[in-house]
N, C-alpha and C positions, 0 to 999 in steps of 0.2 A: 504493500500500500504506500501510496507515496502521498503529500501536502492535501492535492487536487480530491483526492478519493475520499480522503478524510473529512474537508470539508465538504466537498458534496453532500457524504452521509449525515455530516451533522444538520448543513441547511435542511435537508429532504425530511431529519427528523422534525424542528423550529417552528416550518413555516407557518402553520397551522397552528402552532403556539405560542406565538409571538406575533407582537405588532407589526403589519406590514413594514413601516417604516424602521422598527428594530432590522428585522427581519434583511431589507435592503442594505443599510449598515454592513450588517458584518458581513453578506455578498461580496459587500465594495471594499473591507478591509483582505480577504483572501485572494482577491482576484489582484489589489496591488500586491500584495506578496508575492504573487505567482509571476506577475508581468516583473516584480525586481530579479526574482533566480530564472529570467527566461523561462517561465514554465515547466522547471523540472527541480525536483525538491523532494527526492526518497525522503520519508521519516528518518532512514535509519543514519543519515547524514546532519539529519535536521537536530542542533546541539546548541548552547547556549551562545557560545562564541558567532556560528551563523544566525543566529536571529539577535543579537548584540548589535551587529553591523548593519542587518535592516534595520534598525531602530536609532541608529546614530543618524543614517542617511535621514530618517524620514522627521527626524528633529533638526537635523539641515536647514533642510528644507521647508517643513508645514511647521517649526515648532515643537519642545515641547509637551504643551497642552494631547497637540496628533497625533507626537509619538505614543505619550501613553494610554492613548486612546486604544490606541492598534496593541500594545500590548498586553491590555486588558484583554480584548476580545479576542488575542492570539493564545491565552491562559486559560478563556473559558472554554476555547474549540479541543486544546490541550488535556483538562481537565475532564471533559466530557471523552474523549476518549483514551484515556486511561481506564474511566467506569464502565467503558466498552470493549476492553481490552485491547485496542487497538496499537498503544504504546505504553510505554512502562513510565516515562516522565516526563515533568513537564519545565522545557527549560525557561519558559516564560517569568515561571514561580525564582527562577533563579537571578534575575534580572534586576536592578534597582531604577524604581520609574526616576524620570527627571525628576528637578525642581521644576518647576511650573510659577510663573509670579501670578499674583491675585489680583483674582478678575475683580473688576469693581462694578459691578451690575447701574447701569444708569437707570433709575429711577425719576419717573417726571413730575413736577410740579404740580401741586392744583389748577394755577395757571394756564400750566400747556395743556391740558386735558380739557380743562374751559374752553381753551383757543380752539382744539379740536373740537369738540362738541359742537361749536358754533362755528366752523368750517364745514360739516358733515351735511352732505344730503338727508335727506329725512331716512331712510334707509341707513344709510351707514351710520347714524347716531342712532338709531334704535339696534344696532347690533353693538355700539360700543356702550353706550349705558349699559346694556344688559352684561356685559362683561363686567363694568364697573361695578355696580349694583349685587353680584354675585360673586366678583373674584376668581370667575370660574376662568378655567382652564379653555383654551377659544378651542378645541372638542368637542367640551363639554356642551357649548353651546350650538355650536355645528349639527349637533346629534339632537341638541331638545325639540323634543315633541309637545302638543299643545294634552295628549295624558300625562307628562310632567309636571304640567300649570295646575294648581287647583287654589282657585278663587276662591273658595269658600274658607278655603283655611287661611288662605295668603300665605304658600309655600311652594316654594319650585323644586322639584327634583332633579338632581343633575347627576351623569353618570362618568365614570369613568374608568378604564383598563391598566389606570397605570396603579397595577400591583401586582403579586407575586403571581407568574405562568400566563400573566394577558388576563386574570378576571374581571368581568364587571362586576362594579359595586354604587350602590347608590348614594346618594348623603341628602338629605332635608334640609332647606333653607329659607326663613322666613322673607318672605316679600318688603321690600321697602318701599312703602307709597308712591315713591314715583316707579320704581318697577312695576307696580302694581297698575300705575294708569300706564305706563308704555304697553305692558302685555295685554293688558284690555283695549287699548287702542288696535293694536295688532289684531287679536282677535276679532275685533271686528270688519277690521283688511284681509283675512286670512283668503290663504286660497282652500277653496273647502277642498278641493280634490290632493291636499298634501298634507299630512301628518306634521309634518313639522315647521316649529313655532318661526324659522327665516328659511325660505323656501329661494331655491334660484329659479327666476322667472322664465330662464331660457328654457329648463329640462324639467320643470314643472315636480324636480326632487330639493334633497338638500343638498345645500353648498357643501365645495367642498375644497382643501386645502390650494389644489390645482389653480381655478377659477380666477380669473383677475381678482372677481371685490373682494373674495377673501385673501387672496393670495398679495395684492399690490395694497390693500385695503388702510394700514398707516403709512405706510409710505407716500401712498397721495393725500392723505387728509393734515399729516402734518405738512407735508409742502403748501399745500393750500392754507394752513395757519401758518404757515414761515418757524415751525417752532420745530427742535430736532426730535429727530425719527426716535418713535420709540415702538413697543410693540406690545399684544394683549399681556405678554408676559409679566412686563414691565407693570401694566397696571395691575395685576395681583399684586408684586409688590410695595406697590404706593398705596393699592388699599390695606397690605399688612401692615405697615406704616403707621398708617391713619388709626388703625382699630389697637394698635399697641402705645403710640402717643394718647390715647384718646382717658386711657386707664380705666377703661370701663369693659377691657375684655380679658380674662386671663389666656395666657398660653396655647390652653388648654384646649378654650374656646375660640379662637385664632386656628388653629389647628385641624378644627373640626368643620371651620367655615370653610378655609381653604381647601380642605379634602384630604391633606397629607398626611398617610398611613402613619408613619413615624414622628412625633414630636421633636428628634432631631431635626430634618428639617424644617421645620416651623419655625425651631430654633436659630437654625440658620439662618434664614429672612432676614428675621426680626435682628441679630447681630449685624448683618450688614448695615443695617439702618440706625443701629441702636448709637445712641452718644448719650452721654451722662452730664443732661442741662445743669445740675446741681451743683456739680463742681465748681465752677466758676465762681460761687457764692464764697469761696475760699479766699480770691482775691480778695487785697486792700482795694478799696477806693479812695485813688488819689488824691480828688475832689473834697473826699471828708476826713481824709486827712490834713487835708488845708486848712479847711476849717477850725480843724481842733488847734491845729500847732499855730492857729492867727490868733487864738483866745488867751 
């Protein structure tokens, strides 16, 4: 068995249990591998020292962040076949990723979001408020259906796969009044012939990642407010922000809005963002210092 065979059988195992776009990933991480050893790469040759050397190049080159991207995903294909018998080790595990410098996630303003909002066609602001208003994952939204919405309770259901093996899972979130009138507004535009709550008008289904609106969809709206690009991501984090300044939500509850299985990352967010107003109160002030030493 050589690299090509290996991976093969592992995609062939995935595809069906993994997110597509997982799924494409690591495709596209073995296939550069293959096109760096010319397409020929026995396992029985494949040792820590040659996959050393693809990983300096591709830090070169992409960074690296790339590199250890590809070495992760060259540890799981590794790892899984050893539980297959396939090879006896995995020299991936042998490897020390880079240093990598930290990302500093740009997070946007209230400001710019207002400027957006009031750039947006009526259309593309009833797709970002409801991002807003929810925090969700722009998936999440992609996929909501008008049996998600329930008015009666004023709560949305929103779903999502990002957890262990691709499951879907649901989370509860109460409607915030003006979500509440944008979805009812909506419903009342709906296309009765589509289930779901932003329908693309060309294919009479849901949007979907491919698509101009969604696809170009911040990138044209902050150009048209002049304000810099940001992206749905971006506003989960500014509503993580908002709701942990705000000191009226625990952790916990942060956690559970966002949807993320783990409280570590939750944690994460909120570090990013986090600074400690209080401190500051340490300083002297000069000013009354002045005062005193004038008296």
């Amino acid at each position: 068995m050589d690299f090509a065979d290996l991976a093969n059988a592992y995609l062939t195992e995935i595809e069906d249990r993994r997110k597509r776009n997982t799924y494409i990933f690591k495709r596209g991480v073995f296939r550069r591998v293959l096109n760096f050893f010319n397409n020929r790469l026995p396992l029985e040759e494949l040792d820590r020292v040659l996959l050393a050397g693809y990983l300096r190049v591709q830090k070169d080159e992409r960074g690296a962040k790339a590199a250890n991207r590809d070495r992760k995903e060259l540890s799981a294909l590794f790892t899984w076949g050893i539980r297959h018998e396939f090879l006896y080790s995995n020299p991936a595990q042998l490897i020390e990723p880079y240093a990598e410098e930290t990302y500093v996630r740009y997070v946007p303003s209230a400001e710019d979001i207002a400027a957006v909002r009031m750039a947006a066609t009526k259309e593309e602001r009833q797709f970002i408020d409801t991002l807003y208003y929810t925090a969700a994952r722009i998936s999440e939204i992609i996929n909501l259906t008008w049996e998600d919405v329930n008015f009666e309770a004023k709560a949305v259901r929103l779903w999502t796969s990002k957890r262990r093996g691709g499951n879907r899972e649901a989370r509860l979130i109460y409607m915030h009044r003006n979500l509440e009138k944008l979805l009812s507004d909506a419903w009342n535009e709906r296309d009765k012939e589509s289930p779901y709550v932003f329908t693309n008008p060309y294919t009479g289904s849901k949007h979907n990642r491919s698509n101009d609106f969604i696809r170009f969809l911040f990138r044209r709206v902050c150009a048209r407010a002049g304000v810099k690009t940001f992206t749905a991501h971006c506003i989960r984090h500014h509503v993580a922000s908002r709701l942990a300044d705000s000191r009226k939500a625990t952790h916990r509850q942060i956690q559970m809005f966002l949807g993320h299985m783990n409280i570590r990352t939750t944690e994460t967010y909120l570090h990013e963002l986090d600074m400690d107003r209080d401190i500051v109160d340490a300083f002297d002030d000069p000013e009354e210092d002045e005062k005193i030493a004038s008296k």
